[in-house]
KOLGU-4560 file (N, C-alpha, C; in nm, 3 decimals, padded with zeros to 5 digits):
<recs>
<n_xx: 07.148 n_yy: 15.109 n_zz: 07.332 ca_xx: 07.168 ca_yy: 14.969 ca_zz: 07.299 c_xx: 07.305 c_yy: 14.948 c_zz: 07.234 mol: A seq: 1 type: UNK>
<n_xx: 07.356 n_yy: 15.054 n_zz: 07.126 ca_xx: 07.482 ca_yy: 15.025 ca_zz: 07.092 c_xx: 07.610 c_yy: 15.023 c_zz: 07.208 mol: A seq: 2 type: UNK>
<n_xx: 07.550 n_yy: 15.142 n_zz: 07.300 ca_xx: 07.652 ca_yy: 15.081 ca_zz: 07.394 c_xx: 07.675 c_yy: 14.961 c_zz: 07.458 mol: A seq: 3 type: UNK>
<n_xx: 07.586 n_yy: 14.907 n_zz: 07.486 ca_xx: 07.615 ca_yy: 14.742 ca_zz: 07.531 c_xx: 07.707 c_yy: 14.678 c_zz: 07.436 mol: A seq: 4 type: UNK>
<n_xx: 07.672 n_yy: 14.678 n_zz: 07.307 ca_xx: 07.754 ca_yy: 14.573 ca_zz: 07.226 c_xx: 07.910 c_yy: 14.638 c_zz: 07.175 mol: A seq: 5 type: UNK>
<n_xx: 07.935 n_yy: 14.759 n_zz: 07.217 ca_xx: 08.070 ca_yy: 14.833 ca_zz: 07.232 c_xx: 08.170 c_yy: 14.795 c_zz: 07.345 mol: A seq: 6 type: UNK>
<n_xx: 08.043 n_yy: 14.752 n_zz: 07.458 ca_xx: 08.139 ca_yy: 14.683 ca_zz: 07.573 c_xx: 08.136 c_yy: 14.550 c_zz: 07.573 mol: A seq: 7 type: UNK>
<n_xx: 08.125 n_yy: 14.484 n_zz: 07.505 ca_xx: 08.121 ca_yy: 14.333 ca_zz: 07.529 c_xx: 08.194 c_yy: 14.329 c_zz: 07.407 mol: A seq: 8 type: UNK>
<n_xx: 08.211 n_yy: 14.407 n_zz: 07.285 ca_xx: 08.367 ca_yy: 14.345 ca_zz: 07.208 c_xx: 08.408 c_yy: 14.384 c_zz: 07.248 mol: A seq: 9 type: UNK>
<n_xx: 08.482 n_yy: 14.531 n_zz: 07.372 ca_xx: 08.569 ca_yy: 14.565 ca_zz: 07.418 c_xx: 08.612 c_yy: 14.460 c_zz: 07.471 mol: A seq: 10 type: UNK>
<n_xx: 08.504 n_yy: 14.431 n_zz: 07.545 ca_xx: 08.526 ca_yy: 14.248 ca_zz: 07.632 c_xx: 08.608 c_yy: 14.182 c_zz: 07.573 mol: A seq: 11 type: UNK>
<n_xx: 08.536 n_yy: 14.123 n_zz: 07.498 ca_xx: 08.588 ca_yy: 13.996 ca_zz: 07.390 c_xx: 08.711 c_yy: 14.042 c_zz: 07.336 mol: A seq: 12 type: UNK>
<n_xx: 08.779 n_yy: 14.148 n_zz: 07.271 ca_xx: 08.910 ca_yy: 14.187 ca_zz: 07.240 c_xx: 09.010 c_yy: 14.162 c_zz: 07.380 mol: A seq: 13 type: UNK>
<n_xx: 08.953 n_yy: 14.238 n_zz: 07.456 ca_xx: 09.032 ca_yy: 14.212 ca_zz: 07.600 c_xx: 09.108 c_yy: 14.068 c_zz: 07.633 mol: A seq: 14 type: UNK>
<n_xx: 08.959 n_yy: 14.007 n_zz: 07.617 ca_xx: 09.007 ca_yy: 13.848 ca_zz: 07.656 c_xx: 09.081 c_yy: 13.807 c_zz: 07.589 mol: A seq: 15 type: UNK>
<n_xx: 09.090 n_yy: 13.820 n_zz: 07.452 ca_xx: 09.154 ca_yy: 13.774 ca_zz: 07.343 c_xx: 09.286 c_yy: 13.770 c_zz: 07.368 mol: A seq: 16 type: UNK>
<n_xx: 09.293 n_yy: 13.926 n_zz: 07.378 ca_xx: 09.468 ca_yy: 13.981 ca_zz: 07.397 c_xx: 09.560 c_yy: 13.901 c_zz: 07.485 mol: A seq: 17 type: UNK>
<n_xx: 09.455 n_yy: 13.852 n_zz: 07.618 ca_xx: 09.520 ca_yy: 13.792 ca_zz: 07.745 c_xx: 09.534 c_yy: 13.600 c_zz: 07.716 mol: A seq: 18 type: UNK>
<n_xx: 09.507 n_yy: 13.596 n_zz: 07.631 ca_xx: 09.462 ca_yy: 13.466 ca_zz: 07.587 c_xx: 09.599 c_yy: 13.371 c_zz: 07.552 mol: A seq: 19 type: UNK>
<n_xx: 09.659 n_yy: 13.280 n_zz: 07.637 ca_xx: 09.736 ca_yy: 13.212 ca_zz: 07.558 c_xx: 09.745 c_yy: 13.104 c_zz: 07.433 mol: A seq: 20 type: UNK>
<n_xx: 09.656 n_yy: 13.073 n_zz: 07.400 ca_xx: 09.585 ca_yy: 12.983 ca_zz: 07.314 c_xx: 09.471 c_yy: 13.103 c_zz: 07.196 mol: A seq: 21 type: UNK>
<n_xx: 09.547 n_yy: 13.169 n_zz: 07.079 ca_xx: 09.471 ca_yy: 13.271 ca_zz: 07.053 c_xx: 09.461 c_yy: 13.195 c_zz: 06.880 mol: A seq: 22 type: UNK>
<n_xx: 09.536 n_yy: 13.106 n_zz: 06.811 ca_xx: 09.521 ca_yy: 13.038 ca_zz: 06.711 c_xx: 09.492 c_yy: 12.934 c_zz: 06.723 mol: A seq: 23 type: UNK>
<n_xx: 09.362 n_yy: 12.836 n_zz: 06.656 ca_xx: 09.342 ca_yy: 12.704 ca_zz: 06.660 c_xx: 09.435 c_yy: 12.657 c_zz: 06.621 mol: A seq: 24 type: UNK>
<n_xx: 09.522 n_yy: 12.672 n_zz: 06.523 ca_xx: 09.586 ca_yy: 12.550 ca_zz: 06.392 c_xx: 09.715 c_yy: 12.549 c_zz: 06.543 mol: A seq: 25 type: UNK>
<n_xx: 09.711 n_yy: 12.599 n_zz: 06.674 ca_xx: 09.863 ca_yy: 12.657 ca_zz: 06.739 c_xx: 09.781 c_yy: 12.571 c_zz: 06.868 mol: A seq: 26 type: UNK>
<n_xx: 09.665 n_yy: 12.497 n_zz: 06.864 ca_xx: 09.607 ca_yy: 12.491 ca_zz: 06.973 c_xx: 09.649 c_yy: 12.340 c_zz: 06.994 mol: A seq: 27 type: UNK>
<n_xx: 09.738 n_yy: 12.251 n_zz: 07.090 ca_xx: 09.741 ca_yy: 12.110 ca_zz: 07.122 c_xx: 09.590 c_yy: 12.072 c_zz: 07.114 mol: A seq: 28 type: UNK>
<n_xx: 09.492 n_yy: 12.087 n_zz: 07.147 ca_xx: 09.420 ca_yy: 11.995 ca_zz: 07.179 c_xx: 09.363 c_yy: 11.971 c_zz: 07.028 mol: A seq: 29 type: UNK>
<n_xx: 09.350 n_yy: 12.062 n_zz: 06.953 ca_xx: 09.314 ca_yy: 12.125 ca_zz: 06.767 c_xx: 09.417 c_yy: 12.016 c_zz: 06.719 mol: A seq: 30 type: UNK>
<n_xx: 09.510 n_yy: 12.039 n_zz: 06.757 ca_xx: 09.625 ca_yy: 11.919 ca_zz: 06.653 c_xx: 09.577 c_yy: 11.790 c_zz: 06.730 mol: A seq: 31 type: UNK>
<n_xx: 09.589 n_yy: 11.729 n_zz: 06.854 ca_xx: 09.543 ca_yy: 11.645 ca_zz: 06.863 c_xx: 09.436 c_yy: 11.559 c_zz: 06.823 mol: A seq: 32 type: UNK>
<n_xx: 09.311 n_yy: 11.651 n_zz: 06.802 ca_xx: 09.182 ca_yy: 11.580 ca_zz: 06.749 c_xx: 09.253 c_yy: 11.571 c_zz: 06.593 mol: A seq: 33 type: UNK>
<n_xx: 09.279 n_yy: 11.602 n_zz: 06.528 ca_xx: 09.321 ca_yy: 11.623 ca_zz: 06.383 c_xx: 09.420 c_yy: 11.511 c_zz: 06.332 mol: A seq: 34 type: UNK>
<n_xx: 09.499 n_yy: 11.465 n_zz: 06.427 ca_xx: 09.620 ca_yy: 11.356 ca_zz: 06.453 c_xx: 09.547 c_yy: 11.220 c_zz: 06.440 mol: A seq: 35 type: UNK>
<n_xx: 09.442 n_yy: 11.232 n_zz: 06.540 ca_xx: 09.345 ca_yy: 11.120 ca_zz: 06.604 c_xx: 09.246 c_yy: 11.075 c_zz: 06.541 mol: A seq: 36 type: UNK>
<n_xx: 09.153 n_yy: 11.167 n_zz: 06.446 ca_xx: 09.039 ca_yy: 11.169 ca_zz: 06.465 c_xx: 09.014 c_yy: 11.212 c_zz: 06.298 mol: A seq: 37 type: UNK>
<n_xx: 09.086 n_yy: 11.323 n_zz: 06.287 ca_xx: 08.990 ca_yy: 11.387 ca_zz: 06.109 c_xx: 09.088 c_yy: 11.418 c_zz: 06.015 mol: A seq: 38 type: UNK>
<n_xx: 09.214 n_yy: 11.352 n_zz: 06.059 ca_xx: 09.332 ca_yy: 11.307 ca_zz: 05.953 c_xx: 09.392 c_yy: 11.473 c_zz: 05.887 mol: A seq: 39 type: UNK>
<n_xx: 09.307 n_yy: 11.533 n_zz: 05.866 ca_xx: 09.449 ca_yy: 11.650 ca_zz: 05.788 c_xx: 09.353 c_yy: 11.792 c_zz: 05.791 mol: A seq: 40 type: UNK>
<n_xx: 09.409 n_yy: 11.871 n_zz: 05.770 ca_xx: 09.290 ca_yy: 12.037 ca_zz: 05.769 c_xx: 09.232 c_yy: 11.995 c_zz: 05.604 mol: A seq: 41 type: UNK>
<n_xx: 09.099 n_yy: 12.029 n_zz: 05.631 ca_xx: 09.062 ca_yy: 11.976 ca_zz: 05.455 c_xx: 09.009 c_yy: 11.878 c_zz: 05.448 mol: A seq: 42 type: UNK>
<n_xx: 09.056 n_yy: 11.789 n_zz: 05.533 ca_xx: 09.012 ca_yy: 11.619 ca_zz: 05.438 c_xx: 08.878 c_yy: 11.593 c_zz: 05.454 mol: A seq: 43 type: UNK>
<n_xx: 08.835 n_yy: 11.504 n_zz: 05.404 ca_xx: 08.681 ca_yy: 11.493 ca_zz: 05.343 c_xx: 08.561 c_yy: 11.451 c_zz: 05.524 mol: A seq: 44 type: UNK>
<n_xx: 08.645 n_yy: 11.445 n_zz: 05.578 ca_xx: 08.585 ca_yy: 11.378 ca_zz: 05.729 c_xx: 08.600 c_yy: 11.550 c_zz: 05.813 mol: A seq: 45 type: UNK>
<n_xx: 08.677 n_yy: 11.605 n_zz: 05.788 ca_xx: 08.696 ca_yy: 11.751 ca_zz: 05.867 c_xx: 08.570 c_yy: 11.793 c_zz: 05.804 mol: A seq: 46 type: UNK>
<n_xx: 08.557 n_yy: 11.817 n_zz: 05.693 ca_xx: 08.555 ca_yy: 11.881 ca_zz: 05.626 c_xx: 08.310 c_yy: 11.877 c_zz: 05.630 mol: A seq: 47 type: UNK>
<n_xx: 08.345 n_yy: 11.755 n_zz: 05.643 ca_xx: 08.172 ca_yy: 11.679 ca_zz: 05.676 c_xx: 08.129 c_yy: 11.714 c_zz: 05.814 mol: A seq: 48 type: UNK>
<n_xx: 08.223 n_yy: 11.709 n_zz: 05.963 ca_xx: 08.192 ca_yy: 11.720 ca_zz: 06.043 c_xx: 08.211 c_yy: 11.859 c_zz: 06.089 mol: A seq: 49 type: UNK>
<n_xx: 08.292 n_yy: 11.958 n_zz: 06.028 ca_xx: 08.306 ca_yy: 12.112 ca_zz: 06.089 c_xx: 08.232 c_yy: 12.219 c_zz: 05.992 mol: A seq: 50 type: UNK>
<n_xx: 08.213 n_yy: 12.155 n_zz: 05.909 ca_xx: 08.148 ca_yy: 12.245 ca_zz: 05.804 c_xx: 07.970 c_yy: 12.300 c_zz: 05.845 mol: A seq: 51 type: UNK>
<n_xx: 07.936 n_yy: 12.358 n_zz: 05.834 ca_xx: 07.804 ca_yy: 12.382 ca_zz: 05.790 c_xx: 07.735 c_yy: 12.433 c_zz: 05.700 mol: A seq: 52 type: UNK>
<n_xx: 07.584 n_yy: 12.436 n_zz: 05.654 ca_xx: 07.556 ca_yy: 12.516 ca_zz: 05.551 c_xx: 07.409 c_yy: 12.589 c_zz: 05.602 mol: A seq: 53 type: UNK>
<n_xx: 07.386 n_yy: 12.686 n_zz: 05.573 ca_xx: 07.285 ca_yy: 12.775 ca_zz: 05.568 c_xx: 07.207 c_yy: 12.779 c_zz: 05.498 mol: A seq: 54 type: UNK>
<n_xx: 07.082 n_yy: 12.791 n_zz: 05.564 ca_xx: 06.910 ca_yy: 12.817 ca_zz: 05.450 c_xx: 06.885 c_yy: 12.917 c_zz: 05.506 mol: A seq: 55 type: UNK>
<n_xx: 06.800 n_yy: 13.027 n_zz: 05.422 ca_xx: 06.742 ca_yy: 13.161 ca_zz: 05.412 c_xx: 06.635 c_yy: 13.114 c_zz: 05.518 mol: A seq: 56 type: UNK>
<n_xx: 06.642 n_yy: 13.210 n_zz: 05.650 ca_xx: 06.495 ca_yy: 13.216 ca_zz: 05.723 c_xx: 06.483 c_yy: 13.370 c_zz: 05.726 mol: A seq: 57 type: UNK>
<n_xx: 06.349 n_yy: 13.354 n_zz: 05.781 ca_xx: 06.251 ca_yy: 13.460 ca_zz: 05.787 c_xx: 06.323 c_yy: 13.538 c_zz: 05.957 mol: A seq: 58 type: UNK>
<n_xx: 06.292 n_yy: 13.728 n_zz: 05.918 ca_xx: 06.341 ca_yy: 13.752 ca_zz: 06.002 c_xx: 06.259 c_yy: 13.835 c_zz: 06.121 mol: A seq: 59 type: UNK>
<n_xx: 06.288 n_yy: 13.785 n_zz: 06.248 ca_xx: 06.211 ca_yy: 13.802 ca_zz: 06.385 c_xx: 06.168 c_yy: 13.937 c_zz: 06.418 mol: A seq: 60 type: UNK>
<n_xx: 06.090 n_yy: 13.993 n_zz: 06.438 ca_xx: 06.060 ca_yy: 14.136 ca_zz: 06.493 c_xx: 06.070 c_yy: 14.175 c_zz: 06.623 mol: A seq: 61 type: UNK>
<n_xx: 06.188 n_yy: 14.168 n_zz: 06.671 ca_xx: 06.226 ca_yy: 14.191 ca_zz: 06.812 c_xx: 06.232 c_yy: 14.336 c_zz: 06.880 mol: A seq: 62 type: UNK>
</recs>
């Protein structure tokens, strides 16, 4: 089983590397919504709509 998840971040690194778009804050469409839409990194509207928070659950026996 660990091998599976050794090849799929191999994956995911891979893709990464090839990736032209590899920073949000570097991403047009990231500055655009931000320009448009949720005013600054931080501000109280980013900050409500990208945020989340976490509650303790119980864990699955898979």
């Amino acid at each position: 089983m660990v091998d599976v998840f050794k090849k799929r971040s191999n994956s995911l690194y891979a893709i990464d590397e090839k990736s032209t778009l590899r920073k949000s804050h570097e991403n047009p469409y990231v500055k655009e919504v931000y320009k448009e839409f949720l005013e600054k990194p931080g501000s109280h509207k980013a900050h409500e709509l990208l945020h989340t928070s976490y509650a303790p659950r119980r864990k699955y026996n898979i």
